[in-house]
C-alpha positions in Angstrom: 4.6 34.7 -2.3 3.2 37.1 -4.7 1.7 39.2 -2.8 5.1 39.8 -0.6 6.8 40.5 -3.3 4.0 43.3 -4.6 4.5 44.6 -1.0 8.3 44.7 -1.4 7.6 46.6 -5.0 5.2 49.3 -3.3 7.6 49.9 -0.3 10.8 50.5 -3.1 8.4 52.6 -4.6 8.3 55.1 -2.0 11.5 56.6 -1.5 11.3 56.8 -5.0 8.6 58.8 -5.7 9.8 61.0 -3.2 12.9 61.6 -4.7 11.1 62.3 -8.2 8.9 64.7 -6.0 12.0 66.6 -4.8 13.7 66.5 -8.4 10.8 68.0 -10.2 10.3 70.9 -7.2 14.1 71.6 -7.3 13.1 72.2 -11.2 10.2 74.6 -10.7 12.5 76.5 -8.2 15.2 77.4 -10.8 12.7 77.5 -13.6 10.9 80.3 -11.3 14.4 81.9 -10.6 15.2 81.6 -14.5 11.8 83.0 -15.4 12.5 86.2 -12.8 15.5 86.6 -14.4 14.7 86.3 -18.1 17.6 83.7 -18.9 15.4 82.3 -22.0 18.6 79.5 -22.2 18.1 78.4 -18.8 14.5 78.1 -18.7 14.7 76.0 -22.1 17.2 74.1 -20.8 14.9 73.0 -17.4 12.0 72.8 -19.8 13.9 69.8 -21.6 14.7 68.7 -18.0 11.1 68.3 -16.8 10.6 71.6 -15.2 6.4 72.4 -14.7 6.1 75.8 -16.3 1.9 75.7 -15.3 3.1 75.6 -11.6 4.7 78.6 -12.0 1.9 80.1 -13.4 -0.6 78.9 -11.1 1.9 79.9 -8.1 2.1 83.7 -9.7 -1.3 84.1 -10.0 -2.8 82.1 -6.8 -0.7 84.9 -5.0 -2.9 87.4 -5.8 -6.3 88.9 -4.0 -8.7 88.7 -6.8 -9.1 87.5 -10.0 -7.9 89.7 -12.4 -8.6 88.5 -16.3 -5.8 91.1 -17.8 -3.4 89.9 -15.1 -4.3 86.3 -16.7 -4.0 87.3 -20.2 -0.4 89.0 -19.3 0.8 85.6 -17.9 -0.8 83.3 -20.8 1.4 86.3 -22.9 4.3 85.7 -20.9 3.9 82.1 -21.3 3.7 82.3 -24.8 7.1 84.8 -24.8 8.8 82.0 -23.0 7.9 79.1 -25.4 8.9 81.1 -28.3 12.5 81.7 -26.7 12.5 78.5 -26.0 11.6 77.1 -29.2 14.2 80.3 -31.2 16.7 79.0 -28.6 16.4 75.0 -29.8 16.4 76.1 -33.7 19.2 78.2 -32.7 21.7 75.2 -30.6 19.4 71.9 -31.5 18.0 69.8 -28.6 20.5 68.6 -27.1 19.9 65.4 -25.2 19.2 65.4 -21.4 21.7 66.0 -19.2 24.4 63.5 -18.2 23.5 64.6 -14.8 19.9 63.0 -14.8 20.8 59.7 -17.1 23.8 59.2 -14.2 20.5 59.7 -11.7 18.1 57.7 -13.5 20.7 54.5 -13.7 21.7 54.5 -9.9 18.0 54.6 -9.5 17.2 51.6 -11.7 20.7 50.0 -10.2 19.3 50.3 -6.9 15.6 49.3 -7.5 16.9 46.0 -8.8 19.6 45.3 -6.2 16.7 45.6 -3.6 14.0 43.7 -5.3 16.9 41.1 -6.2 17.7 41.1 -2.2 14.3 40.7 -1.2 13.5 38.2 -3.7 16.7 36.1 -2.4 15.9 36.9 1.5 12.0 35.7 0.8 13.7 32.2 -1.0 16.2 31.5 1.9 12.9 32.2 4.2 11.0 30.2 2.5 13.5 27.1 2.3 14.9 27.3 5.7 11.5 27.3 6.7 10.5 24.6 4.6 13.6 22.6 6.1 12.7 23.5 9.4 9.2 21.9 9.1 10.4 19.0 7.1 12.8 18.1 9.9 10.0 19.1 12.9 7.8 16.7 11.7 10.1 13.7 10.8 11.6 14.0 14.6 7.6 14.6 15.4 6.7 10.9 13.2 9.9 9.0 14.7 8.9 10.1 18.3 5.0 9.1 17.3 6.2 5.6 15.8 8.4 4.7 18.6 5.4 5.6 21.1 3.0 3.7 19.1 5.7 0.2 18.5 6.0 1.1 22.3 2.5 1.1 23.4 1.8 -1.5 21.0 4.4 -3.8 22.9 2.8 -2.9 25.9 -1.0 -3.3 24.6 0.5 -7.2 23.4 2.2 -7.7 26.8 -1.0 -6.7 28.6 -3.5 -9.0 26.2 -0.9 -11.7 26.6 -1.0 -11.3 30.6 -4.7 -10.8 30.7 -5.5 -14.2 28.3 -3.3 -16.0 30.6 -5.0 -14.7 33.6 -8.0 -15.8 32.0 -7.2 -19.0 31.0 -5.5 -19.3 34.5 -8.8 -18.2 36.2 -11.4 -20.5 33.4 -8.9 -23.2 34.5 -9.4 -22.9 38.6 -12.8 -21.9 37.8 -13.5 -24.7 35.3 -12.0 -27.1 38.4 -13.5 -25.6 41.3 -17.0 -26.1 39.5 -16.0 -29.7 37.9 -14.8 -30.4 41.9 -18.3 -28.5 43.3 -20.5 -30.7 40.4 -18.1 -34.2 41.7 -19.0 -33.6 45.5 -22.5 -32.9 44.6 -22.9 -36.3 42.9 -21.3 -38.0 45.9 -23.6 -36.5 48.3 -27.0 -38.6 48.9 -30.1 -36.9 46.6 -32.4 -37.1 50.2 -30.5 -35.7 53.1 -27.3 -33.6 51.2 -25.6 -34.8 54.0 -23.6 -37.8 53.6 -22.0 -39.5 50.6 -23.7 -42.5 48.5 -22.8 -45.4 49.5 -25.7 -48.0 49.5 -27.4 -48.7 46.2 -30.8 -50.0 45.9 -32.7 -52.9 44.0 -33.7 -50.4 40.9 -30.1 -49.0 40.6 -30.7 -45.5 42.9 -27.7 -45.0 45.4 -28.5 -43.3 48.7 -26.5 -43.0 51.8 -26.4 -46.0 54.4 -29.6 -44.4 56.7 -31.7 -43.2 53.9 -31.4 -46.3 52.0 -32.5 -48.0 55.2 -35.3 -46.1 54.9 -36.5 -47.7 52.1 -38.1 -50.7 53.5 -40.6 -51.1 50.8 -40.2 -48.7 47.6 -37.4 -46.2 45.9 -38.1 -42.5 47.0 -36.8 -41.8 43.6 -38.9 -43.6 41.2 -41.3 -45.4 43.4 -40.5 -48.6 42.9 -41.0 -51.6 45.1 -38.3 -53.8 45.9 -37.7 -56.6 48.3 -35.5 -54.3 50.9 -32.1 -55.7 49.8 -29.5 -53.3 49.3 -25.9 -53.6 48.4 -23.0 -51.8 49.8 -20.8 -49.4 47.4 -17.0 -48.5 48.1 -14.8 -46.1 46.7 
């Protein structure tokens, strides 16, 4: 912010140094034409003005080919001339205050300087808030957009752990009976051939299947225990 507004200073600065360029050369061209002219009033009155009377000098005397040190001395002489008519001419009339002409310059000047430093100050604050309102809004649409999408894919992250835990629990389930089912018809089958189901149970308590109980004549294949051959016959 600061440095904008330095920037703003530097570029109102501009057109008025120029203008205070042009004023003071308009100055040394009268108080050159004065000086030719030997109108001691004139050149005292552009003096008081702000008129450069060492340009004038140094513009006589660059013109020539060659330094010349009585040519010098006759300027520095007519220098001195001029600042004694000018100083007879003030003790003579007063000083008189500048002219209304430049303090009617000098205040449009300063009017205008702070009409465009009050403009660009205004112009950088209605920047700086719309732009501020701009964001503000941008990201509240931005949060409201982000907080529907996450509620949103929240929803859907819920709906697809709820479908997934039931799929799970649906496939533990068939799982959980499909083994409980595999483990029941593996008991049923006899523990010697696989084959067929238990149905004939021996003297120690073993149950085989009818042929491999007949088998055991003498002893249990199991636990190798003799028995008298009897078996009895299981149903389901």
């Amino acid at each position: 912010m600061s440095i904008k507004v330095i920037v703003c200073f530097l570029i109102v600065l501009l057109p008025l140094a120029s203008l205070y360029a042009t004023s003071n050369r308009n100055l040394t061209l009268k108080l050159h034409q004065a000086i030719e002219q030997h109108n001691a009033s004139e050149i005292a009155k552009l003096l008081r003005e702000g008129a450069d009377f060492t340009e004038y000098i140094q513009y006589r005397f660059l013109r020539q080919n060659s330094f010349d040190v009585a040519r010098y001395y006759r300027y520095e002489d007519e220098y001195n001339q001029i600042v004694k008519n000018w100083l007879t001419e003030i003790a003579k009339n007063g000083n008189p205050s500048t002219s209304p002409y430049s303090v009617v310059i000098w205040f449009v000047l300063y009017g205008y300087f702070m009409f465009f430093c009050l403009s660009v100050c205004i112009a950088i604050g209605c920047f700086q808030s719309l732009r501020t309102f701009c964001c503000a809004s941008g990201r509240s649409r931005s949060s409201r957009n982000n907080n529907n999408t996450t509620r949103n894919g929240q929803d859907q992250d819920i709906h697809n752990t709820c479908s997934q835990i039931t799929s799970q629990k649906v496939s533990t389930t068939s799982s959980s009976s499909n083994n409980t089912n595999g483990r029941r018809e593996e008991d049923d089958l006899c523990c010697i051939c696989f084959e067929r189901r238990k149905d004939t149970a021996l003297e120690c308590g073993h149950v085989f299947c009818g042929q491999c109980a007949s088998k055991c004549t003498s002893y249990c294949f199991t636990c190798r225990k003799r028995h008298s051959g009897r078996t009895i016959k299981l149903y389901y």
